[in-house]
TORPA-4810 file (N, C-alpha, C, O; in nm, 3 decimals):
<nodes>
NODE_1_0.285_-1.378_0.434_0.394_-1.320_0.361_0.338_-1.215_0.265_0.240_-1.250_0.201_X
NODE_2_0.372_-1.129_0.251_0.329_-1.030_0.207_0.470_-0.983_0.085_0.582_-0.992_0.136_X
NODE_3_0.468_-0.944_-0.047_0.555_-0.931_-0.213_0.589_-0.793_-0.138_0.526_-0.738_-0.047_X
NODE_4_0.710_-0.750_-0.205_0.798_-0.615_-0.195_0.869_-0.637_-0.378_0.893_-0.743_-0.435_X
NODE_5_0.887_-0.502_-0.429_0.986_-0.503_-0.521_1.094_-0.424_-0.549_1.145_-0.413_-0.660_X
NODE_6_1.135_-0.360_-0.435_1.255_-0.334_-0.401_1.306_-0.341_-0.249_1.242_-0.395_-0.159_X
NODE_7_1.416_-0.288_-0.235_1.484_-0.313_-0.066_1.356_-0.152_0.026_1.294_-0.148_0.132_X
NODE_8_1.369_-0.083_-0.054_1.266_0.005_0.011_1.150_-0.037_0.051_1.119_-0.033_0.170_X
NODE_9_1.062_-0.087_-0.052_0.957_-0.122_0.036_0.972_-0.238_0.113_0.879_-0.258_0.191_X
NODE_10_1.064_-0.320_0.113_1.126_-0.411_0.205_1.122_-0.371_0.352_1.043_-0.410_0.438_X
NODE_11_1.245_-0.267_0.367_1.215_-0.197_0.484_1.115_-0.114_0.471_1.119_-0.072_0.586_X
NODE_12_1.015_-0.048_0.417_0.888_-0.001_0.492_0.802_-0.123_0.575_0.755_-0.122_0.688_X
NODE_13_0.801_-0.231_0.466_0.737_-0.380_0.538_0.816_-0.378_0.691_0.725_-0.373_0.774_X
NODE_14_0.869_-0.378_0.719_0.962_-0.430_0.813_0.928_-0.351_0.935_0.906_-0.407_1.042_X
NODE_15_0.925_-0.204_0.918_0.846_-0.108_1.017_0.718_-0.144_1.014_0.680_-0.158_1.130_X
NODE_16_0.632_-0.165_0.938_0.495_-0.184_0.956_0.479_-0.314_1.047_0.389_-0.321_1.130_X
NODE_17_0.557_-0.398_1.030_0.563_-0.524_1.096_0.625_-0.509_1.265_0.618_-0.618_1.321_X
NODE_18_0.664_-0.434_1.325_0.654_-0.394_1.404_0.567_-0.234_1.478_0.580_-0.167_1.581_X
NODE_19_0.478_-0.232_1.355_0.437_-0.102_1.422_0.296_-0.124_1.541_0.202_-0.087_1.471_X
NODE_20_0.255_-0.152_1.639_0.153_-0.202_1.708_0.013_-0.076_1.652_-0.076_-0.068_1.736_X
NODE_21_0.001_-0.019_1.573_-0.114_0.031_1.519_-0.177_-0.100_1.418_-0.284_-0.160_1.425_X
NODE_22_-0.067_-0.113_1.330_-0.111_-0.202_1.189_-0.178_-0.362_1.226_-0.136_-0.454_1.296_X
NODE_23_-0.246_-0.352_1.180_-0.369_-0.499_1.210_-0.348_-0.588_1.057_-0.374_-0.707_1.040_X
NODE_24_-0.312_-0.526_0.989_-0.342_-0.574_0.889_-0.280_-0.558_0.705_-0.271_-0.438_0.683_X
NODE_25_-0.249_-0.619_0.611_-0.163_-0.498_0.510_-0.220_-0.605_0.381_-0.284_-0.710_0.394_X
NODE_26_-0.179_-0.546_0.269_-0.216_-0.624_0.173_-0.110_-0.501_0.099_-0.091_-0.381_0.119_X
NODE_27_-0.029_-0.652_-0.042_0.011_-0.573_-0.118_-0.033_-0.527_-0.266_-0.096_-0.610_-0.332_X
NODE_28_-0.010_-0.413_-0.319_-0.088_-0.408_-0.448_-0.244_-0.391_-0.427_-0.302_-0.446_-0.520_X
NODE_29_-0.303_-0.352_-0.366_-0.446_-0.380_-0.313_-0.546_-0.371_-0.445_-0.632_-0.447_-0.489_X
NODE_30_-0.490_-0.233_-0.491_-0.641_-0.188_-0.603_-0.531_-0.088_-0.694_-0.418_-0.043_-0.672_X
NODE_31_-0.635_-0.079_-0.812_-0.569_0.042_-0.889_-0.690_0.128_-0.909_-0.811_0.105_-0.909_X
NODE_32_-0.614_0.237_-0.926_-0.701_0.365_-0.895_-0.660_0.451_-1.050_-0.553_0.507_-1.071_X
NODE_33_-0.776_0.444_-1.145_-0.731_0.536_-1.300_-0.863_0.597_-1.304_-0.971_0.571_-1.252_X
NODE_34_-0.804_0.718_-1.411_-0.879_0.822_-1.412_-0.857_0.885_-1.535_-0.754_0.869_-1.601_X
NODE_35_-0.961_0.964_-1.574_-0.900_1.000_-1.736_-0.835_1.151_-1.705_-0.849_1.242_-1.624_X
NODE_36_-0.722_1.107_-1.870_-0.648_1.229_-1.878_-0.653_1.305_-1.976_-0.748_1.276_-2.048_X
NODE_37_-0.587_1.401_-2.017_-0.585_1.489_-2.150_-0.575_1.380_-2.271_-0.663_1.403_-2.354_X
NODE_38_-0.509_1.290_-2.300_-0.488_1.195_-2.401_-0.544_1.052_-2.368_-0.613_0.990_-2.450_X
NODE_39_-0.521_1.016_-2.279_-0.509_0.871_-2.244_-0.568_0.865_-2.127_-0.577_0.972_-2.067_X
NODE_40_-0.630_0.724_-2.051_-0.677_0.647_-1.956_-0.546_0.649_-1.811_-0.481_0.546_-1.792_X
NODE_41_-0.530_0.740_-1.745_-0.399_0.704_-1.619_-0.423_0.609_-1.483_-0.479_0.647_-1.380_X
NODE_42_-0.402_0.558_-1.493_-0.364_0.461_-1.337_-0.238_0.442_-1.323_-0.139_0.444_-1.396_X
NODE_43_-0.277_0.413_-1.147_-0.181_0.393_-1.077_-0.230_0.266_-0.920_-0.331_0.276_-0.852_X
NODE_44_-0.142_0.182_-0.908_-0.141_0.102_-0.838_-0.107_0.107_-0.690_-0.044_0.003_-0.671_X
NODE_45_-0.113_0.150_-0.617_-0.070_0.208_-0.477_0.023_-0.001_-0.445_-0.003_-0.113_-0.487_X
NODE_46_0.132_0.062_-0.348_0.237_-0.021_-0.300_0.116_-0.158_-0.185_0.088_-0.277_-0.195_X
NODE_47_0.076_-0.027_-0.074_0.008_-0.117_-0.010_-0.090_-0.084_0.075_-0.108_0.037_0.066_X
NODE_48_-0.167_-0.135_0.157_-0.304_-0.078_0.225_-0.290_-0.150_0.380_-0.305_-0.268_0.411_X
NODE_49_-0.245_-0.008_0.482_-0.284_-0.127_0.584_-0.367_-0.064_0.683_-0.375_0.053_0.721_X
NODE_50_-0.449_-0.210_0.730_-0.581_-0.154_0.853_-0.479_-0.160_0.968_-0.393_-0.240_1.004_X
NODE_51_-0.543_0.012_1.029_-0.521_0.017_1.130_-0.573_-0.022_1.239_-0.688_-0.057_1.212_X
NODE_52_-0.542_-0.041_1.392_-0.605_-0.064_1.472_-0.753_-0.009_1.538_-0.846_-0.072_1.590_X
NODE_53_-0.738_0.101_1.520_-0.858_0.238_1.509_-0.959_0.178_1.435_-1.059_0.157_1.504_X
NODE_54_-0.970_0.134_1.287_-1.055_0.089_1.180_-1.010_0.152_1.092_-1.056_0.101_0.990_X
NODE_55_-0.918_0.272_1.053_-0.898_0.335_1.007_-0.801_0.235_0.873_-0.772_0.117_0.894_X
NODE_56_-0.765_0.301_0.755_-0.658_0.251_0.635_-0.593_0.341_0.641_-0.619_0.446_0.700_X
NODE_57_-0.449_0.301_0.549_-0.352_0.393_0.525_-0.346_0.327_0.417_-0.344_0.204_0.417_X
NODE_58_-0.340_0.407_0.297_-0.241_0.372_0.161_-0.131_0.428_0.116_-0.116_0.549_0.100_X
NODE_59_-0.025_0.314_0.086_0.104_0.360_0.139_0.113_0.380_-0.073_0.061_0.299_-0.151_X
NODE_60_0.184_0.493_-0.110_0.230_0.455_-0.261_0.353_0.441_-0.269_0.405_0.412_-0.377_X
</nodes>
């Protein structure tokens, strides 16, 4: 089972779950920050999924 927090990424889950590329998904995987003019920015990407290839996709 894999967390969603809205109906959107609901249905993106839902295509991925039938897509025969995707091997694999995780939600929330990593956060990715970086510095800015004032402050420290991150951001959390939605989700990460292995493709069949070996390849990732990160979905935001």
């Amino acid at each position: 089972m894999v967390g969603f927090e809205s109906w959107l990424e609901r249905d993106r889950l839902m295509l991925l779950d039938h897509d025969r590329r995707a091997m694999g998904l995780a939600s929330q995987p990593f956060r990715v920050s970086w510095p800015g003019a004032t402050r420290r920015i991150s951001h959390t990407p939605d989700y990460f999924v292995r493709l069949e290839a070996g390849s990732g996709l990160v979905l935001v």
